[in-house]
ZADO-1210 file (C-alpha; in nm, 4 decimals, padded with zeros to 6 digits):
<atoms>
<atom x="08.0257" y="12.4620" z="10.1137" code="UNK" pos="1"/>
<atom x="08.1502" y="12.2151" z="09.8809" code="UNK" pos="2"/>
<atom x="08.2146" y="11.7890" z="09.9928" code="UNK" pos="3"/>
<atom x="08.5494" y="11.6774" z="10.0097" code="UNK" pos="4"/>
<atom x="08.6508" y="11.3512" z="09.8531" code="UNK" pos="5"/>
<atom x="08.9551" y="11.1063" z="10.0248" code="UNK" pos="6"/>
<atom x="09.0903" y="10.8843" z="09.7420" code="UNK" pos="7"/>
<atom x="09.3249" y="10.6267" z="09.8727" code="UNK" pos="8"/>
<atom x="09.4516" y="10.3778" z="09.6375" code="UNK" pos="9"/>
<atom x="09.6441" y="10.0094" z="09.7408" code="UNK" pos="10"/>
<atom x="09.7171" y="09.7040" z="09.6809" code="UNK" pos="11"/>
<atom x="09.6213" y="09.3945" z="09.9157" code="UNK" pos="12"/>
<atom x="09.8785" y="09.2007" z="10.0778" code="UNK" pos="13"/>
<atom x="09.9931" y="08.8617" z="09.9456" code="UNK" pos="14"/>
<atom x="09.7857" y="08.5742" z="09.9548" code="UNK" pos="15"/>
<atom x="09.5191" y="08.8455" z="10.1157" code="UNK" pos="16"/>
<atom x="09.1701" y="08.6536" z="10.0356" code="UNK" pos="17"/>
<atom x="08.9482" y="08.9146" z="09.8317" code="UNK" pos="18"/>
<atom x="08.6337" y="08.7909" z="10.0020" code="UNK" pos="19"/>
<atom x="08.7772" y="08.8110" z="10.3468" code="UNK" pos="20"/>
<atom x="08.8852" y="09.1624" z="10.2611" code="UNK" pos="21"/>
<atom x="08.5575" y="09.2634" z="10.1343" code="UNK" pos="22"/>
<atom x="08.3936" y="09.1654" z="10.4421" code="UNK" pos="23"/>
<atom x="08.6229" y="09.3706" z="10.6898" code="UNK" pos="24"/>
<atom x="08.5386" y="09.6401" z="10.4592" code="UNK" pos="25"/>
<atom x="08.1545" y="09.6227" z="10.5092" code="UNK" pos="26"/>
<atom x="08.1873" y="09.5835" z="10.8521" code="UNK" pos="27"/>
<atom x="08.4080" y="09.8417" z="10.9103" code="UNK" pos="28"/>
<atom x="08.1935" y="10.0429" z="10.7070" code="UNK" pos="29"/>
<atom x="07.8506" y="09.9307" z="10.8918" code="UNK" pos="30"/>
<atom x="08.0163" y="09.9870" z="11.2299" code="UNK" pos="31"/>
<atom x="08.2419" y="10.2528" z="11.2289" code="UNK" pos="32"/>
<atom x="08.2616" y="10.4577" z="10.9378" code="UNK" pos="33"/>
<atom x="07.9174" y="10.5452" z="10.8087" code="UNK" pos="34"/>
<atom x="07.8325" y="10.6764" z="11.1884" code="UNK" pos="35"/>
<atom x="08.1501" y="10.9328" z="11.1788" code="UNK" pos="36"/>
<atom x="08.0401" y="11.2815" z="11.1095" code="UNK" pos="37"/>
<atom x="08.0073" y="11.4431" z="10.7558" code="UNK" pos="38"/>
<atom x="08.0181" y="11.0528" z="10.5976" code="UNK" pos="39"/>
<atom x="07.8311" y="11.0495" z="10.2729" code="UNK" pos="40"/>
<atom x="07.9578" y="10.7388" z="10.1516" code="UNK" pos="41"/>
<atom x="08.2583" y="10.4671" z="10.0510" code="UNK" pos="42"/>
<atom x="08.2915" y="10.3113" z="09.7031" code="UNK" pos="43"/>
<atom x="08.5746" y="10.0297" z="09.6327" code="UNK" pos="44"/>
<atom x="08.7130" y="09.9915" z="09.3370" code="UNK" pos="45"/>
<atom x="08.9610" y="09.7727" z="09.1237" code="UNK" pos="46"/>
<atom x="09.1476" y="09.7556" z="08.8741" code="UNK" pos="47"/>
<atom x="09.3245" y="09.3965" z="08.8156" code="UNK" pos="48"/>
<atom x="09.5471" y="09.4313" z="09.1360" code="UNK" pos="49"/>
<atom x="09.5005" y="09.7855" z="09.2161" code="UNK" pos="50"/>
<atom x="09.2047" y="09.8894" z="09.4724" code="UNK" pos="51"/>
<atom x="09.0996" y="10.2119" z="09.5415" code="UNK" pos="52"/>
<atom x="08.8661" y="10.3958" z="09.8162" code="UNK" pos="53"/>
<atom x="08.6456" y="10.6453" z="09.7069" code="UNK" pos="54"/>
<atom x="08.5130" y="10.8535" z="10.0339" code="UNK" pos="55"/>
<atom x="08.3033" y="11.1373" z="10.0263" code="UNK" pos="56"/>
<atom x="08.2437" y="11.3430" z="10.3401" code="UNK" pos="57"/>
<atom x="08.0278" y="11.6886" z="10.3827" code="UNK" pos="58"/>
<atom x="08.3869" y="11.8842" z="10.4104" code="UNK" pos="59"/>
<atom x="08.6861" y="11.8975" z="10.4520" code="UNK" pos="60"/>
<atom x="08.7017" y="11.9218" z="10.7697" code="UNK" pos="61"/>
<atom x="08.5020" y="11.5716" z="10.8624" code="UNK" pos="62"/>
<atom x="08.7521" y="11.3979" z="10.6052" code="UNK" pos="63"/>
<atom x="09.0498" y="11.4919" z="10.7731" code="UNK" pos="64"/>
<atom x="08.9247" y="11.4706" z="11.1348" code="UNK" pos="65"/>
<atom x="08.8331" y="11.1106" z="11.0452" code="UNK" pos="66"/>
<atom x="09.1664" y="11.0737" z="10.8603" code="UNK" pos="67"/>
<atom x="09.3312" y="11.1455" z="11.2399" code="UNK" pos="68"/>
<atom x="09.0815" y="10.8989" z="11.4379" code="UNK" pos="69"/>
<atom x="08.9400" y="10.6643" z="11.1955" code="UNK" pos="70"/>
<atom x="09.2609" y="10.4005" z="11.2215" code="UNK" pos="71"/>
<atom x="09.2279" y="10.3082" z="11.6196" code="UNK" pos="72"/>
<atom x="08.9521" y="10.0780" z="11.6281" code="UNK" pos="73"/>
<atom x="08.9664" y="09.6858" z="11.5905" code="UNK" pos="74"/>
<atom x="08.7359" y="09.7021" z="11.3159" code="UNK" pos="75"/>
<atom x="09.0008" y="09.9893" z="11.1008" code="UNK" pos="76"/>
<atom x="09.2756" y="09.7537" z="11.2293" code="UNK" pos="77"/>
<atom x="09.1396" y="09.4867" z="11.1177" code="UNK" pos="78"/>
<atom x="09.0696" y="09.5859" z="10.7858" code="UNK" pos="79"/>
<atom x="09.4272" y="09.7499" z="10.7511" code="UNK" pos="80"/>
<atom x="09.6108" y="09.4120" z="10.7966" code="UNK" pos="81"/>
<atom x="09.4811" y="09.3283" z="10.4536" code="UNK" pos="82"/>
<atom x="09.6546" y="09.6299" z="10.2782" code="UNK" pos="83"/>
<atom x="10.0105" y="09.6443" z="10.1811" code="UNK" pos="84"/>
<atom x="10.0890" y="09.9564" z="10.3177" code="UNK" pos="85"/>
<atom x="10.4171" y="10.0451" z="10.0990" code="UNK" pos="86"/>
<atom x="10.1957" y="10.1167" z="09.8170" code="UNK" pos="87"/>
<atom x="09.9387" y="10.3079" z="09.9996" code="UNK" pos="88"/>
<atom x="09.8998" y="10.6304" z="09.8118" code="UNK" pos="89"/>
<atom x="09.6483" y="10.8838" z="09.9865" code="UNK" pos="90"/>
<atom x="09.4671" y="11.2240" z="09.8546" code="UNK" pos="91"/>
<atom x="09.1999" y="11.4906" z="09.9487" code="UNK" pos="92"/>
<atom x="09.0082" y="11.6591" z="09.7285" code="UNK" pos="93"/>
<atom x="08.7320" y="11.9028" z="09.6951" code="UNK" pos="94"/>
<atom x="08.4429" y="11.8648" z="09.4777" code="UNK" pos="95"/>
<atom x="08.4529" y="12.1922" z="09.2612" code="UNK" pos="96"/>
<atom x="08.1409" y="12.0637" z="09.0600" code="UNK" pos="97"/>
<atom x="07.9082" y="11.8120" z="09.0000" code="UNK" pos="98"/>
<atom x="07.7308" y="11.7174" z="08.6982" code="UNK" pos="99"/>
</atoms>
């Protein structure tokens, strides 16, 4: 069975403070995500303006059941009132090989 990947990339909202951001993040992360099933792990990136999650869960199915659930709790709220949702772009992949 091969892990599944969620990339999501964004941009913050104006005036959105990075380190503020950052922080919901890791909490969310500490508190919520990393105790869903099938979570492997959550890398940030950025480019300039452009941020992007990197999620990788056991399968497929873990990654999407946490797609349906994961936005209801304070913590996901939260750390969604930093992104700009308009240019929210959101994929699923699976990992067909790793080197």
């Amino acid at each position: 069975m091969s892990n599944a990947v969620w990339f999501i990339t964004y941009k913050l909202v104006k005036g959105a403070s990075v380190p503020d951001f950052l922080a919901a993040a890791e909490e969310l992360n500490n508190e919520f995500v990393s105790k869903k099933k099938g979570f492997i792990a959550w890398k940030q990136l950025v480019d300039g303006d452009l941020w992007a999650d990197l999620m990788t869960w056991e399968t497929m199915e873990d990654a999407k059941e946490f797609e349906k659930g994961g936005g209801t709790s304070p913590l996901a709220q939260k750390f969604y009132s930093f992104i700009n949702f308009n240019s929210l772009k959101s994929q699923f992949f699976t990992v067909e090989k790793s080197y």
